[in-house]
C-alpha positions, 0 to 999 in steps of 0.5 A, a space after each residue: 775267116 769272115 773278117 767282119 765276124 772274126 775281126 772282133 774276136 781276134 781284137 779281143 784276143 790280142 788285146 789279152 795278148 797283151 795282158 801282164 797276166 800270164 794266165 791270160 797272156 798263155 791262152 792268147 798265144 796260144 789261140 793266136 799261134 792256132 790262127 797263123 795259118 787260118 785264110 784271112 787271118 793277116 787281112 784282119 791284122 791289116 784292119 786292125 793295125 791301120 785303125 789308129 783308134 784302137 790301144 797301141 799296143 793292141 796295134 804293135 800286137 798285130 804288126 808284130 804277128 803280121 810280119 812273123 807271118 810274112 817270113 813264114 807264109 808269104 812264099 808260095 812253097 812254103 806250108 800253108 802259104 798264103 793264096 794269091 787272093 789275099 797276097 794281093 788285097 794285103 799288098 794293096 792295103 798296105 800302100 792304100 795310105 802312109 799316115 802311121 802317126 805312131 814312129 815306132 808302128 811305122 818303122 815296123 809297117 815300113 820293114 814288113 813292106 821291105 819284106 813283101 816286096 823282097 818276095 814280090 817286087 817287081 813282079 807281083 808288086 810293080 806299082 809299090 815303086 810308083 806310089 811310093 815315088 808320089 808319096 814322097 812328093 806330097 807336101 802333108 809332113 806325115 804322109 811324106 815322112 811315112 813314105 821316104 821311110 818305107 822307101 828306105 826300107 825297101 831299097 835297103 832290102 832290095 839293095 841286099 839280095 845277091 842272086 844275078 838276077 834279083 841285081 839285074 832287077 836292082 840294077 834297072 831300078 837304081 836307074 830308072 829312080 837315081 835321079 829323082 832321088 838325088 832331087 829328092 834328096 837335094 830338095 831336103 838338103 837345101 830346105 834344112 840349110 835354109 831353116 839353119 840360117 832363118 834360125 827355125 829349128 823345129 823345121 829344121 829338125 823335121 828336114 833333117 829327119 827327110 834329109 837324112 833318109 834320103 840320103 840312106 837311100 841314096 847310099 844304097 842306090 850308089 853303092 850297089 845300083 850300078 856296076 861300072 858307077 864311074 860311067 854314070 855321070 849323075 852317080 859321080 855327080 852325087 858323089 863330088 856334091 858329097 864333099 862340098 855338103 860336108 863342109 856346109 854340115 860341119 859349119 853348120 855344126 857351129 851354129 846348133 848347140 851341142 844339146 840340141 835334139 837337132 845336132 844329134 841328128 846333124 852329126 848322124 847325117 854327117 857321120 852318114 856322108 863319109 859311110 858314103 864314101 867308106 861303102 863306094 870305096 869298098 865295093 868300087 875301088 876302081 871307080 873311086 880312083 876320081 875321087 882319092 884326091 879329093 877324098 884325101 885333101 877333105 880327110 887331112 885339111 879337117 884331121 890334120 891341120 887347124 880347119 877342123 879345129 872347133 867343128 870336128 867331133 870324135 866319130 867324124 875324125 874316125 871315119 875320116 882315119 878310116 878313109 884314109 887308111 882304107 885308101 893307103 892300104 887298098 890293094 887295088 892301088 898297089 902295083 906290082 913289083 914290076 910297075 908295067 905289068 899293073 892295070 891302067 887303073 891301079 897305075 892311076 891310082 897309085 900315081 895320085 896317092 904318090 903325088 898326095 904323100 909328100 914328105 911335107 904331108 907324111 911327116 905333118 901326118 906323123 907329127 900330129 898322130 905322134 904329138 897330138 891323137 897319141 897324147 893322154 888326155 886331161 879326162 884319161 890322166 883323171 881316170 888314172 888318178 881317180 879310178 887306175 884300174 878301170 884305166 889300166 883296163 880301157 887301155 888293155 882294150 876294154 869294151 869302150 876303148 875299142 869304139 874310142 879314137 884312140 885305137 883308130 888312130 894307133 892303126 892309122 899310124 901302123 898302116 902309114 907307117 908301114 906303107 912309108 917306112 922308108 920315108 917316116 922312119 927318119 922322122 919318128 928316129 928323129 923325134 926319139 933323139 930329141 927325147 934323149 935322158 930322162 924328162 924333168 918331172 915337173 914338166 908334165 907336157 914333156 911326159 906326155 910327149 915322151 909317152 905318146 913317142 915312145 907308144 909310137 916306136 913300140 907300135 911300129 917295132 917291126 918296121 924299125 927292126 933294122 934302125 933302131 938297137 933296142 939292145 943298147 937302148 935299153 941298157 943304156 936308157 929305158 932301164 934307168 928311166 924305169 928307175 925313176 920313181 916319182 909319182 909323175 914320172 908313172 906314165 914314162 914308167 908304164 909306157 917303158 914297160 910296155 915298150 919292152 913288151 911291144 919289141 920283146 919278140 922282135 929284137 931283144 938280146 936273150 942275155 938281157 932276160 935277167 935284166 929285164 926280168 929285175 926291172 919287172 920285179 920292181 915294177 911289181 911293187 911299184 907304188 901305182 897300180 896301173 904300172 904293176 898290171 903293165 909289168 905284169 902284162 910285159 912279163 906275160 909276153 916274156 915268158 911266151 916269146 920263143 927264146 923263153 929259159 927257164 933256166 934264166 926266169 927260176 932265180 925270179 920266181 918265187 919273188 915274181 909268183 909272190 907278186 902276182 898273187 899280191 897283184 891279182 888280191 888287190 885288183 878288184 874287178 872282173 876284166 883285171 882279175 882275169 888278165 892277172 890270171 892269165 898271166 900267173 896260168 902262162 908263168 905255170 905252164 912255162 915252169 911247170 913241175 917248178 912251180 910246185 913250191 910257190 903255189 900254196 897262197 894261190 891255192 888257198 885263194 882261188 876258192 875264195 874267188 871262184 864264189 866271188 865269181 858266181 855271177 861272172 863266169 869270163 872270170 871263172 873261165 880264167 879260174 879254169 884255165 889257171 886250175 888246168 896249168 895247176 894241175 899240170 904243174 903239180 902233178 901227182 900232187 894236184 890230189 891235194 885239190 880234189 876237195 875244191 877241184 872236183 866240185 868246180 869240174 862237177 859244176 862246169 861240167 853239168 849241162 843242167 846247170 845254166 854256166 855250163 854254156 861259158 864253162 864247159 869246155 875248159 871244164 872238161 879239158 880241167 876234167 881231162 888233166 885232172 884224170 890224166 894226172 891223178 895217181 889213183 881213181 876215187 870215189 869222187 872221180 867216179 861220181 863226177 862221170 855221172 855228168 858224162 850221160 848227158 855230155 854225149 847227147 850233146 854230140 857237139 864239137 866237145 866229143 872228141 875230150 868226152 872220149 878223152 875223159 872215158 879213156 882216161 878214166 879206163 887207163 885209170 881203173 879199168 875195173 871200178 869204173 866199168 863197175 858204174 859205167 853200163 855203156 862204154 862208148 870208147 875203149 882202150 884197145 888192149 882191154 878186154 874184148 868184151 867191152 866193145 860187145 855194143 858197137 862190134 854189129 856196126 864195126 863188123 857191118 862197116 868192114 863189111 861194107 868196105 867204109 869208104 874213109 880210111 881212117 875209119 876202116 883202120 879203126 874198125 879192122 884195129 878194134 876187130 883184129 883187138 877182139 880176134 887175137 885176144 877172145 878167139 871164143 867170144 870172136 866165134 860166137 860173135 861171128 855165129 851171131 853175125 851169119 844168123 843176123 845176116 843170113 850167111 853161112 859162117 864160112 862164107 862171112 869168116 871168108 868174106 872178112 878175111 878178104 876185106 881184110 887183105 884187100 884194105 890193109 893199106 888203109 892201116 897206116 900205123 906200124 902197131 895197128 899193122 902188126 895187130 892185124 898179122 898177129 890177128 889174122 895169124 892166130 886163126 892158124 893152124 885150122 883145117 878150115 877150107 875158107 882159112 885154107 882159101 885165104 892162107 896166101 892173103 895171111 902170109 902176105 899180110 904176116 910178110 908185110 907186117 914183118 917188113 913193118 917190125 923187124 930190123 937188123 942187126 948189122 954186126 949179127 946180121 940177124 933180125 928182131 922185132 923193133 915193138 917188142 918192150 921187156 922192162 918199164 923205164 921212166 919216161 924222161 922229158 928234156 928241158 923243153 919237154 913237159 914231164 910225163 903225166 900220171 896217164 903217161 906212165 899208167 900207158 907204158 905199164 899197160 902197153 906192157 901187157 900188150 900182145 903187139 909189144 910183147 909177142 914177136 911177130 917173128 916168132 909167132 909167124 913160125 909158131 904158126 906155120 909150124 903148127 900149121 905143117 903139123 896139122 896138115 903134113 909135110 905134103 898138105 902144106 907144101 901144097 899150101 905153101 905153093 898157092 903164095 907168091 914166090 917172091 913173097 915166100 922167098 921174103 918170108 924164109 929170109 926173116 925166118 933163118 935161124 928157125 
């Protein structure tokens, strides 16, 4: 591509590839896309998006399309790779000049040069550091803000290959520019703190900008340029200025208001200063063990005590939580139990941390997480009275809740706390006995210390297990606190309720159900709502605990179902409609078959909230899985919501329909259980598998239930349903033989070939031993067809696969698949063929086997019977624990049945057999037959066949 002809043309072209009229815009991309593998096309790219003259977003255009091409044809392997010619006039245009005036073009300008030099730095790029290392030096703002980006971008992607040798290469170049950059960095820091104190903030804001990128650089040359950095005297050097910055940042804080463009930018640079420290500890912990002392005096003094008050903002008192947390919890600072045996540097370590968590220092820390970070704020009691829902969802871990410091500060508190039980349970104990009786409800300070204690003794059940008799606690207290019904008294309310829940799976008497079953069935109709929804969150945990009885939960059942259903019309969003979903779902399949009285108003509802949900399908993922226990619940009877059921499985499960991407796999489980607990097939259920086409082409990891539903629908009706299906792809083994006509060529050349996975050859010798046994005639013209395609002789492949049989019978594991292969390889007697005759002593063994596998023994008549036979139909019965047996369960009893494996004795078959074989040859040629067995086997044989 001749650039001075091509460069006017191709201008032209992004210029309409720019255009927000598509029938412009396609041709364009068109032509653009043709021009990624034309020689020269990326050099008049460089031309074009360095001329500051021409449209912005002509030149956003043409970086956009220059660093797609990079990722594709920058490599030298890759196809139509660019040639060395180019590559090398492109890498020096592109550091000719930093002067991008456009922020957003230089970022970019700056990642595509990241990208070239993660190909060709150094080797192909070795003057990319230097000139970046002078442009960082000049005094023109522009150009030294356009380099000190670049060179973040590019250390930054340096920093993150992992091959030894691409680290070594890093490693050189963290040493050769460390200390320029930390010069470098000083420079920006010194001229910004200067700027702050003459009160010019225009220049103070452009420092910070410099400030802040060098110090990005900075953290990924001390994070990941040096293997041992506690060795490197200026990377430690760095790392103690960090902290005496810090402060000067946060007091700088004081001085710049909070809606100034420059405080933004300050609390990132500080925010940047602890990820610092975060990173270096996490990557060194060992070369950290010089600075946890101070890491933890810097972290406690501004969280902790009076010196942060008025300086600290949210995201910093995190960080600092994280760095304490990280360096409580660090397994590199834990010896172990035998203290000798610990490394010189964990010893180290731990001995600081010990000599820092004093009992003053711990308690301080647990006083003030308790009584200070756990306290409801001013904004969050005004959210619960103005918006109780959107609180009660932030509280339950809503999307802003996560990124809060709330959530920071329950962790840091679980992780202290468990560290040093021994030392904060006396302390937290203490503030609990403080709190005895209930609280005056006019003293709201005292509620709220009340909460915020009891939030901690809920977050710290597991440690408390052996101080604390929640038992007696709650009979003798916490019950009557839940009965105290004045309107301020809600928040000791909702954090008891909660509290039961937090200790319910870790100590809580089974007897004390029923009583705390009525304390939520108060809760329920509690006249806060952000109450009910913690009842009901409790009553969730309840009913999944282990120690769960239904017997003790049915007397509360129709009052707490009728509850929840009240509840779950009430709340209006999304996020709490789901979680009251999830609660009724795990309260039906708790109860199961018992639920089937009470779910009338909840059935009427849900159709009127799956077309509320159309636009969210979380909430009707939850629909789902409350229709699957439904339908379980119910049974036979989940008929009755066919009309609305089958509908939403048609929908959930249709691949053209752009939901299926959330819905689909609880649709196809709803599919399943629906089928599993139908009584009969209907015309509707057979035009839902009008879907299942589609859903196999997938071969996603939904397979395995598309196989379920096809078996389900052959248990159901065999006959209707191949009727509509042409191709069935999983079969039911006691079904005609005929179904299996287009998969038996690869079974058959997969047994032959000897399949290497057991599991896979047990299959395939099942499904060939299902079509011998049961259509001798189909498996012989199946067999002629096999030899002609194979150019065999009939009896050398009915031979070789009587071999392969014999030889892999031990990779049939299960007894019923066992037995089918004896009666199987059995029913091919009595025939007078010589390869039968070749293979009768691999039979019999095979028949001994199998009766091993079957029989057992009388021992009053010393005789033996077939353990598999089954003669009658019997009810499946399910204990207390057991859910019911399903609809398919009972059609799978019928059907085994009519099973060659449960009603022909094996026993019986083996003589029936023989018999007819000694009758076909004679006395003399069987004899002789006989003898070609194993003695000891044939001895086997006669002690399962006495009495015959």
């Amino acid at each position: 591509m001749d650039l001075n002809s091509a460069s006017t043309i191709v201008l032209r072209v992004l210029t309409q590839a720019t255009s927000q009229d598509t029938a412009v815009l396609k041709p364009a991309e068109e032509q653009l896309k043709q021009w990624e593998t034309q020689p020269g096309f990326y050099s008049v790219l460089l031309n074009i998006f360095t001329n500051h003259t021409l449209d912005v977003n002509v030149r956003w255009l043409a970086v956009l399309y220059f660093k797609n091409g990079i990722d594709r044809y920058w490599r030298q392997v890759a196809p139509h790779a660019l040639s060395e010619e180019e590559k090398t006039t492109l890498r020096a245009g592109l550091i000719t000049n930093f002067n991008e005036p456009v922020n957003q073009i230089a970022t970019q300008i700056s990642v595509l040069i990241a990208k070239v030099a993660r190909v060709d730095c150094p080797r192909q790029w070795p003057e990319l550091i230097p000139t970046l290392l002078e442009s960082v030096r000049v005094q023109d703002d522009l150009r030294q803000h356009r380099a000190l980006l670049t060179f973040y971008h590019v250390t930054k992607t340096l920093a993150s290959k992992r091959l030894a040798a691409d680290r070594k290469l890093f490693f050189d170049l963290a040493s050769g520019i460390y200390s320029f950059a930390c010069s470098l960095w000083n420079h920006h820091t010194d001229t910004f703190l200067q700027q702050v104190c003459a009160g010019d903030e225009a220049a103070a804001t452009n420092s910070l900008e410099r400030t802040l990128l060098s110090l990005k650089v900075l953290r990924k040359l001390t994070v990941h340029g040096f293997v041992e950095p506690h060795w490197n005297v200026e990377v430690m050097g760095f790392l103690h200025a960090v902290f005496e910055r810090l402060k000067q940042f946060l007091e700088c804080s004081r001085s710049i208001r909070a809606e100034n463009v420059c405080r933004d930018r300050l609390e990132k640079t500080i925010i940047l200063f602890t990820k610092v420290l975060l990173d270096f500890l996490d990557q060194h912990p060992f070369s950290f063990t010089a600075l946890i002392q101070r890491s933890l005096e810097f972290a406690v003094n501004y969280v902790f005590t009076e010196a942060g008050e008025g300086i600290v903002f949210e995201r910093f008192i995190v960080q600092c939580m994280n760095l304490i947390k990280m360096i409580v919890k660090n397994c590199a600072y834990k010896p172990s139990k035998n203290i000798e045996d610990g490394s010189p540097e964990t010893l180290e370590a731990h001995k600081i941390k010990t000599a820092f968590f004093t009992y003053p220092t711990l308690m301080e820390i647990c006083r003030r997480l308790v009584t200070h970070y756990f306290l409801l704020t001013d904004e969050e009691l005004m959210m619960w009275e103005e918006d109780p829902e959107s609180f009660a969802v932030e509280e339950t871990g809503g999307d802003s809740w996560k990124y809060s410091i709330r959530p920071c500060t329950e962790v840091l508190f679980i992780d202290i706390f468990h560290e040093y039980n021994q030392i904060l349970t006396p302390v937290l104990l203490e503030m609990v006995r403080s709190l005895q009786g209930s609280t005056n409800v006019e003293d709201t300070s005292a509620i709220l210390i009340k909460d915020a204690v009891y939030n901690a003794v809920g977050l710290a059940a597991y440690e408390l297990f052996d101080s604390v008799d929640f038992d007696q606690w709650f009979k003798n207290q916490l019950l009557a606190e839940l009965q105290v019904s004045h309107n301020r008294y809600k928040p000791i309310r909702r954090r008891v309720i909660w509290l039961i829940g937090q200790w319910i799976s870790v100590k809580f008497k089974s007897d004390l159900r029923p009583m705390l079953y009525e304390a939520i069935c108060n809760l329920l109709q509690d006249q806060d709502l952000v109450v009910r929804i913690e009842a009901a969150t409790t009553l969730k945990l309840t009913v999944d605990d282990f120690e769960f009885r239904t017997d003790q939960f049915l007397p509360y059942l129709e009052s707490m179902f009728t509850l929840l259903f009240q509840l779950l019309q009430e709340v209006t969003q999304c996020d709490t409609k789901m979680h009251v979903l999830h609660v009724l779902s795990c309260v039906i399949e708790r109860v199961n078959m018992q639920i089937r009285p009470y779910v009338g108003c909840l059935v009427q509802y849900l159709p009127l909230l799956w077309k509320q949900s159309e636009e969210h399908n979380m909430l009707r993922c939850a629909i789902l899985t409350t229709l699957i226990h439904l339908v379980q619940g119910l049974g036979a009877d989940s008929k009755n919501l066919y009309p609305f059921l089958l509908p939403v499985i048609q929908l959930s499960t249709d691949v053209s329909q752009p939901p299926h991407v959330y819905l689909l796999e609880d649709g196809l489980e709803l599919w399943l259980v629906t089928l599993e607990n139908s009584p009969c097939l209907t015309p509707e259920l057979l035009r839902i598998f009008q879907n299942m086409s589609a859903l196999l082409e997938l071969s996603s990891e939904n397979l395995k239930n598309c196989f379920k539903i096809i078996n389900a629908y052959i248990f159901l009706s065999s006959s209707e349903f191949l009727q509509v299906v042409e191709n069935v792809l999983k079969v039911n083994p006691v079904l005609g033989p005929q179904m299996f006509q287009p998969l038996l060529p690869s079974i058959f050349k997969g047994i032959m070939d000897g399949e290497r996975y057991p599991v896979m050859m047990s299959t395939y010798l099942g499904i060939m031993g299902r079509v011998l046994l049961q259509n001798a005639s189909f498996f012989s013209l199946f067999l002629s067809q096999m030899a002609c395609e194979l150019g065999q002789e009939l009896d050398q492949i009915l031979g070789n696969m009587i071999e392969m049989w014999v030889d892999r019978m031990d990779n049939i594991t299960q007894p019923e698949r066992r037995k089918l292969s004896a009666l199987a390889l059995l029913s091919l007697l009595p025939l007078l063929n010589s390869v039968i005759q070749d293979k009768f002593c691999g039979i019999i063994s095979i028949s001994v086997e199998g009766l091993h596998d079957v029989m057992t023994e009388d021992p009053e008549t010393g005789t033996y019977k077939d353990c598999m036979l089954m003669s009658h139909f019997e009810e499946p019965k399910a204990t207390e624990d057991e859910e019911p047996p399903t609809e398919q369960d009972k059609r799978k009893k019928l059907l085994a049945l009519k099973d060659p494996v449960h009603t022909v004795s094996l026993q019986q078959f083996v003589y029936e057999k023989l018999k007819a074989q000694q009758e076909s040859l004679g006395e003399q040629g069987f004899q002789a037959l006989m003898e070609t067995v194993d003695t000891e086997i044939v001895a086997q044989l006669q002690e399962f066949l006495q009495g015959f």
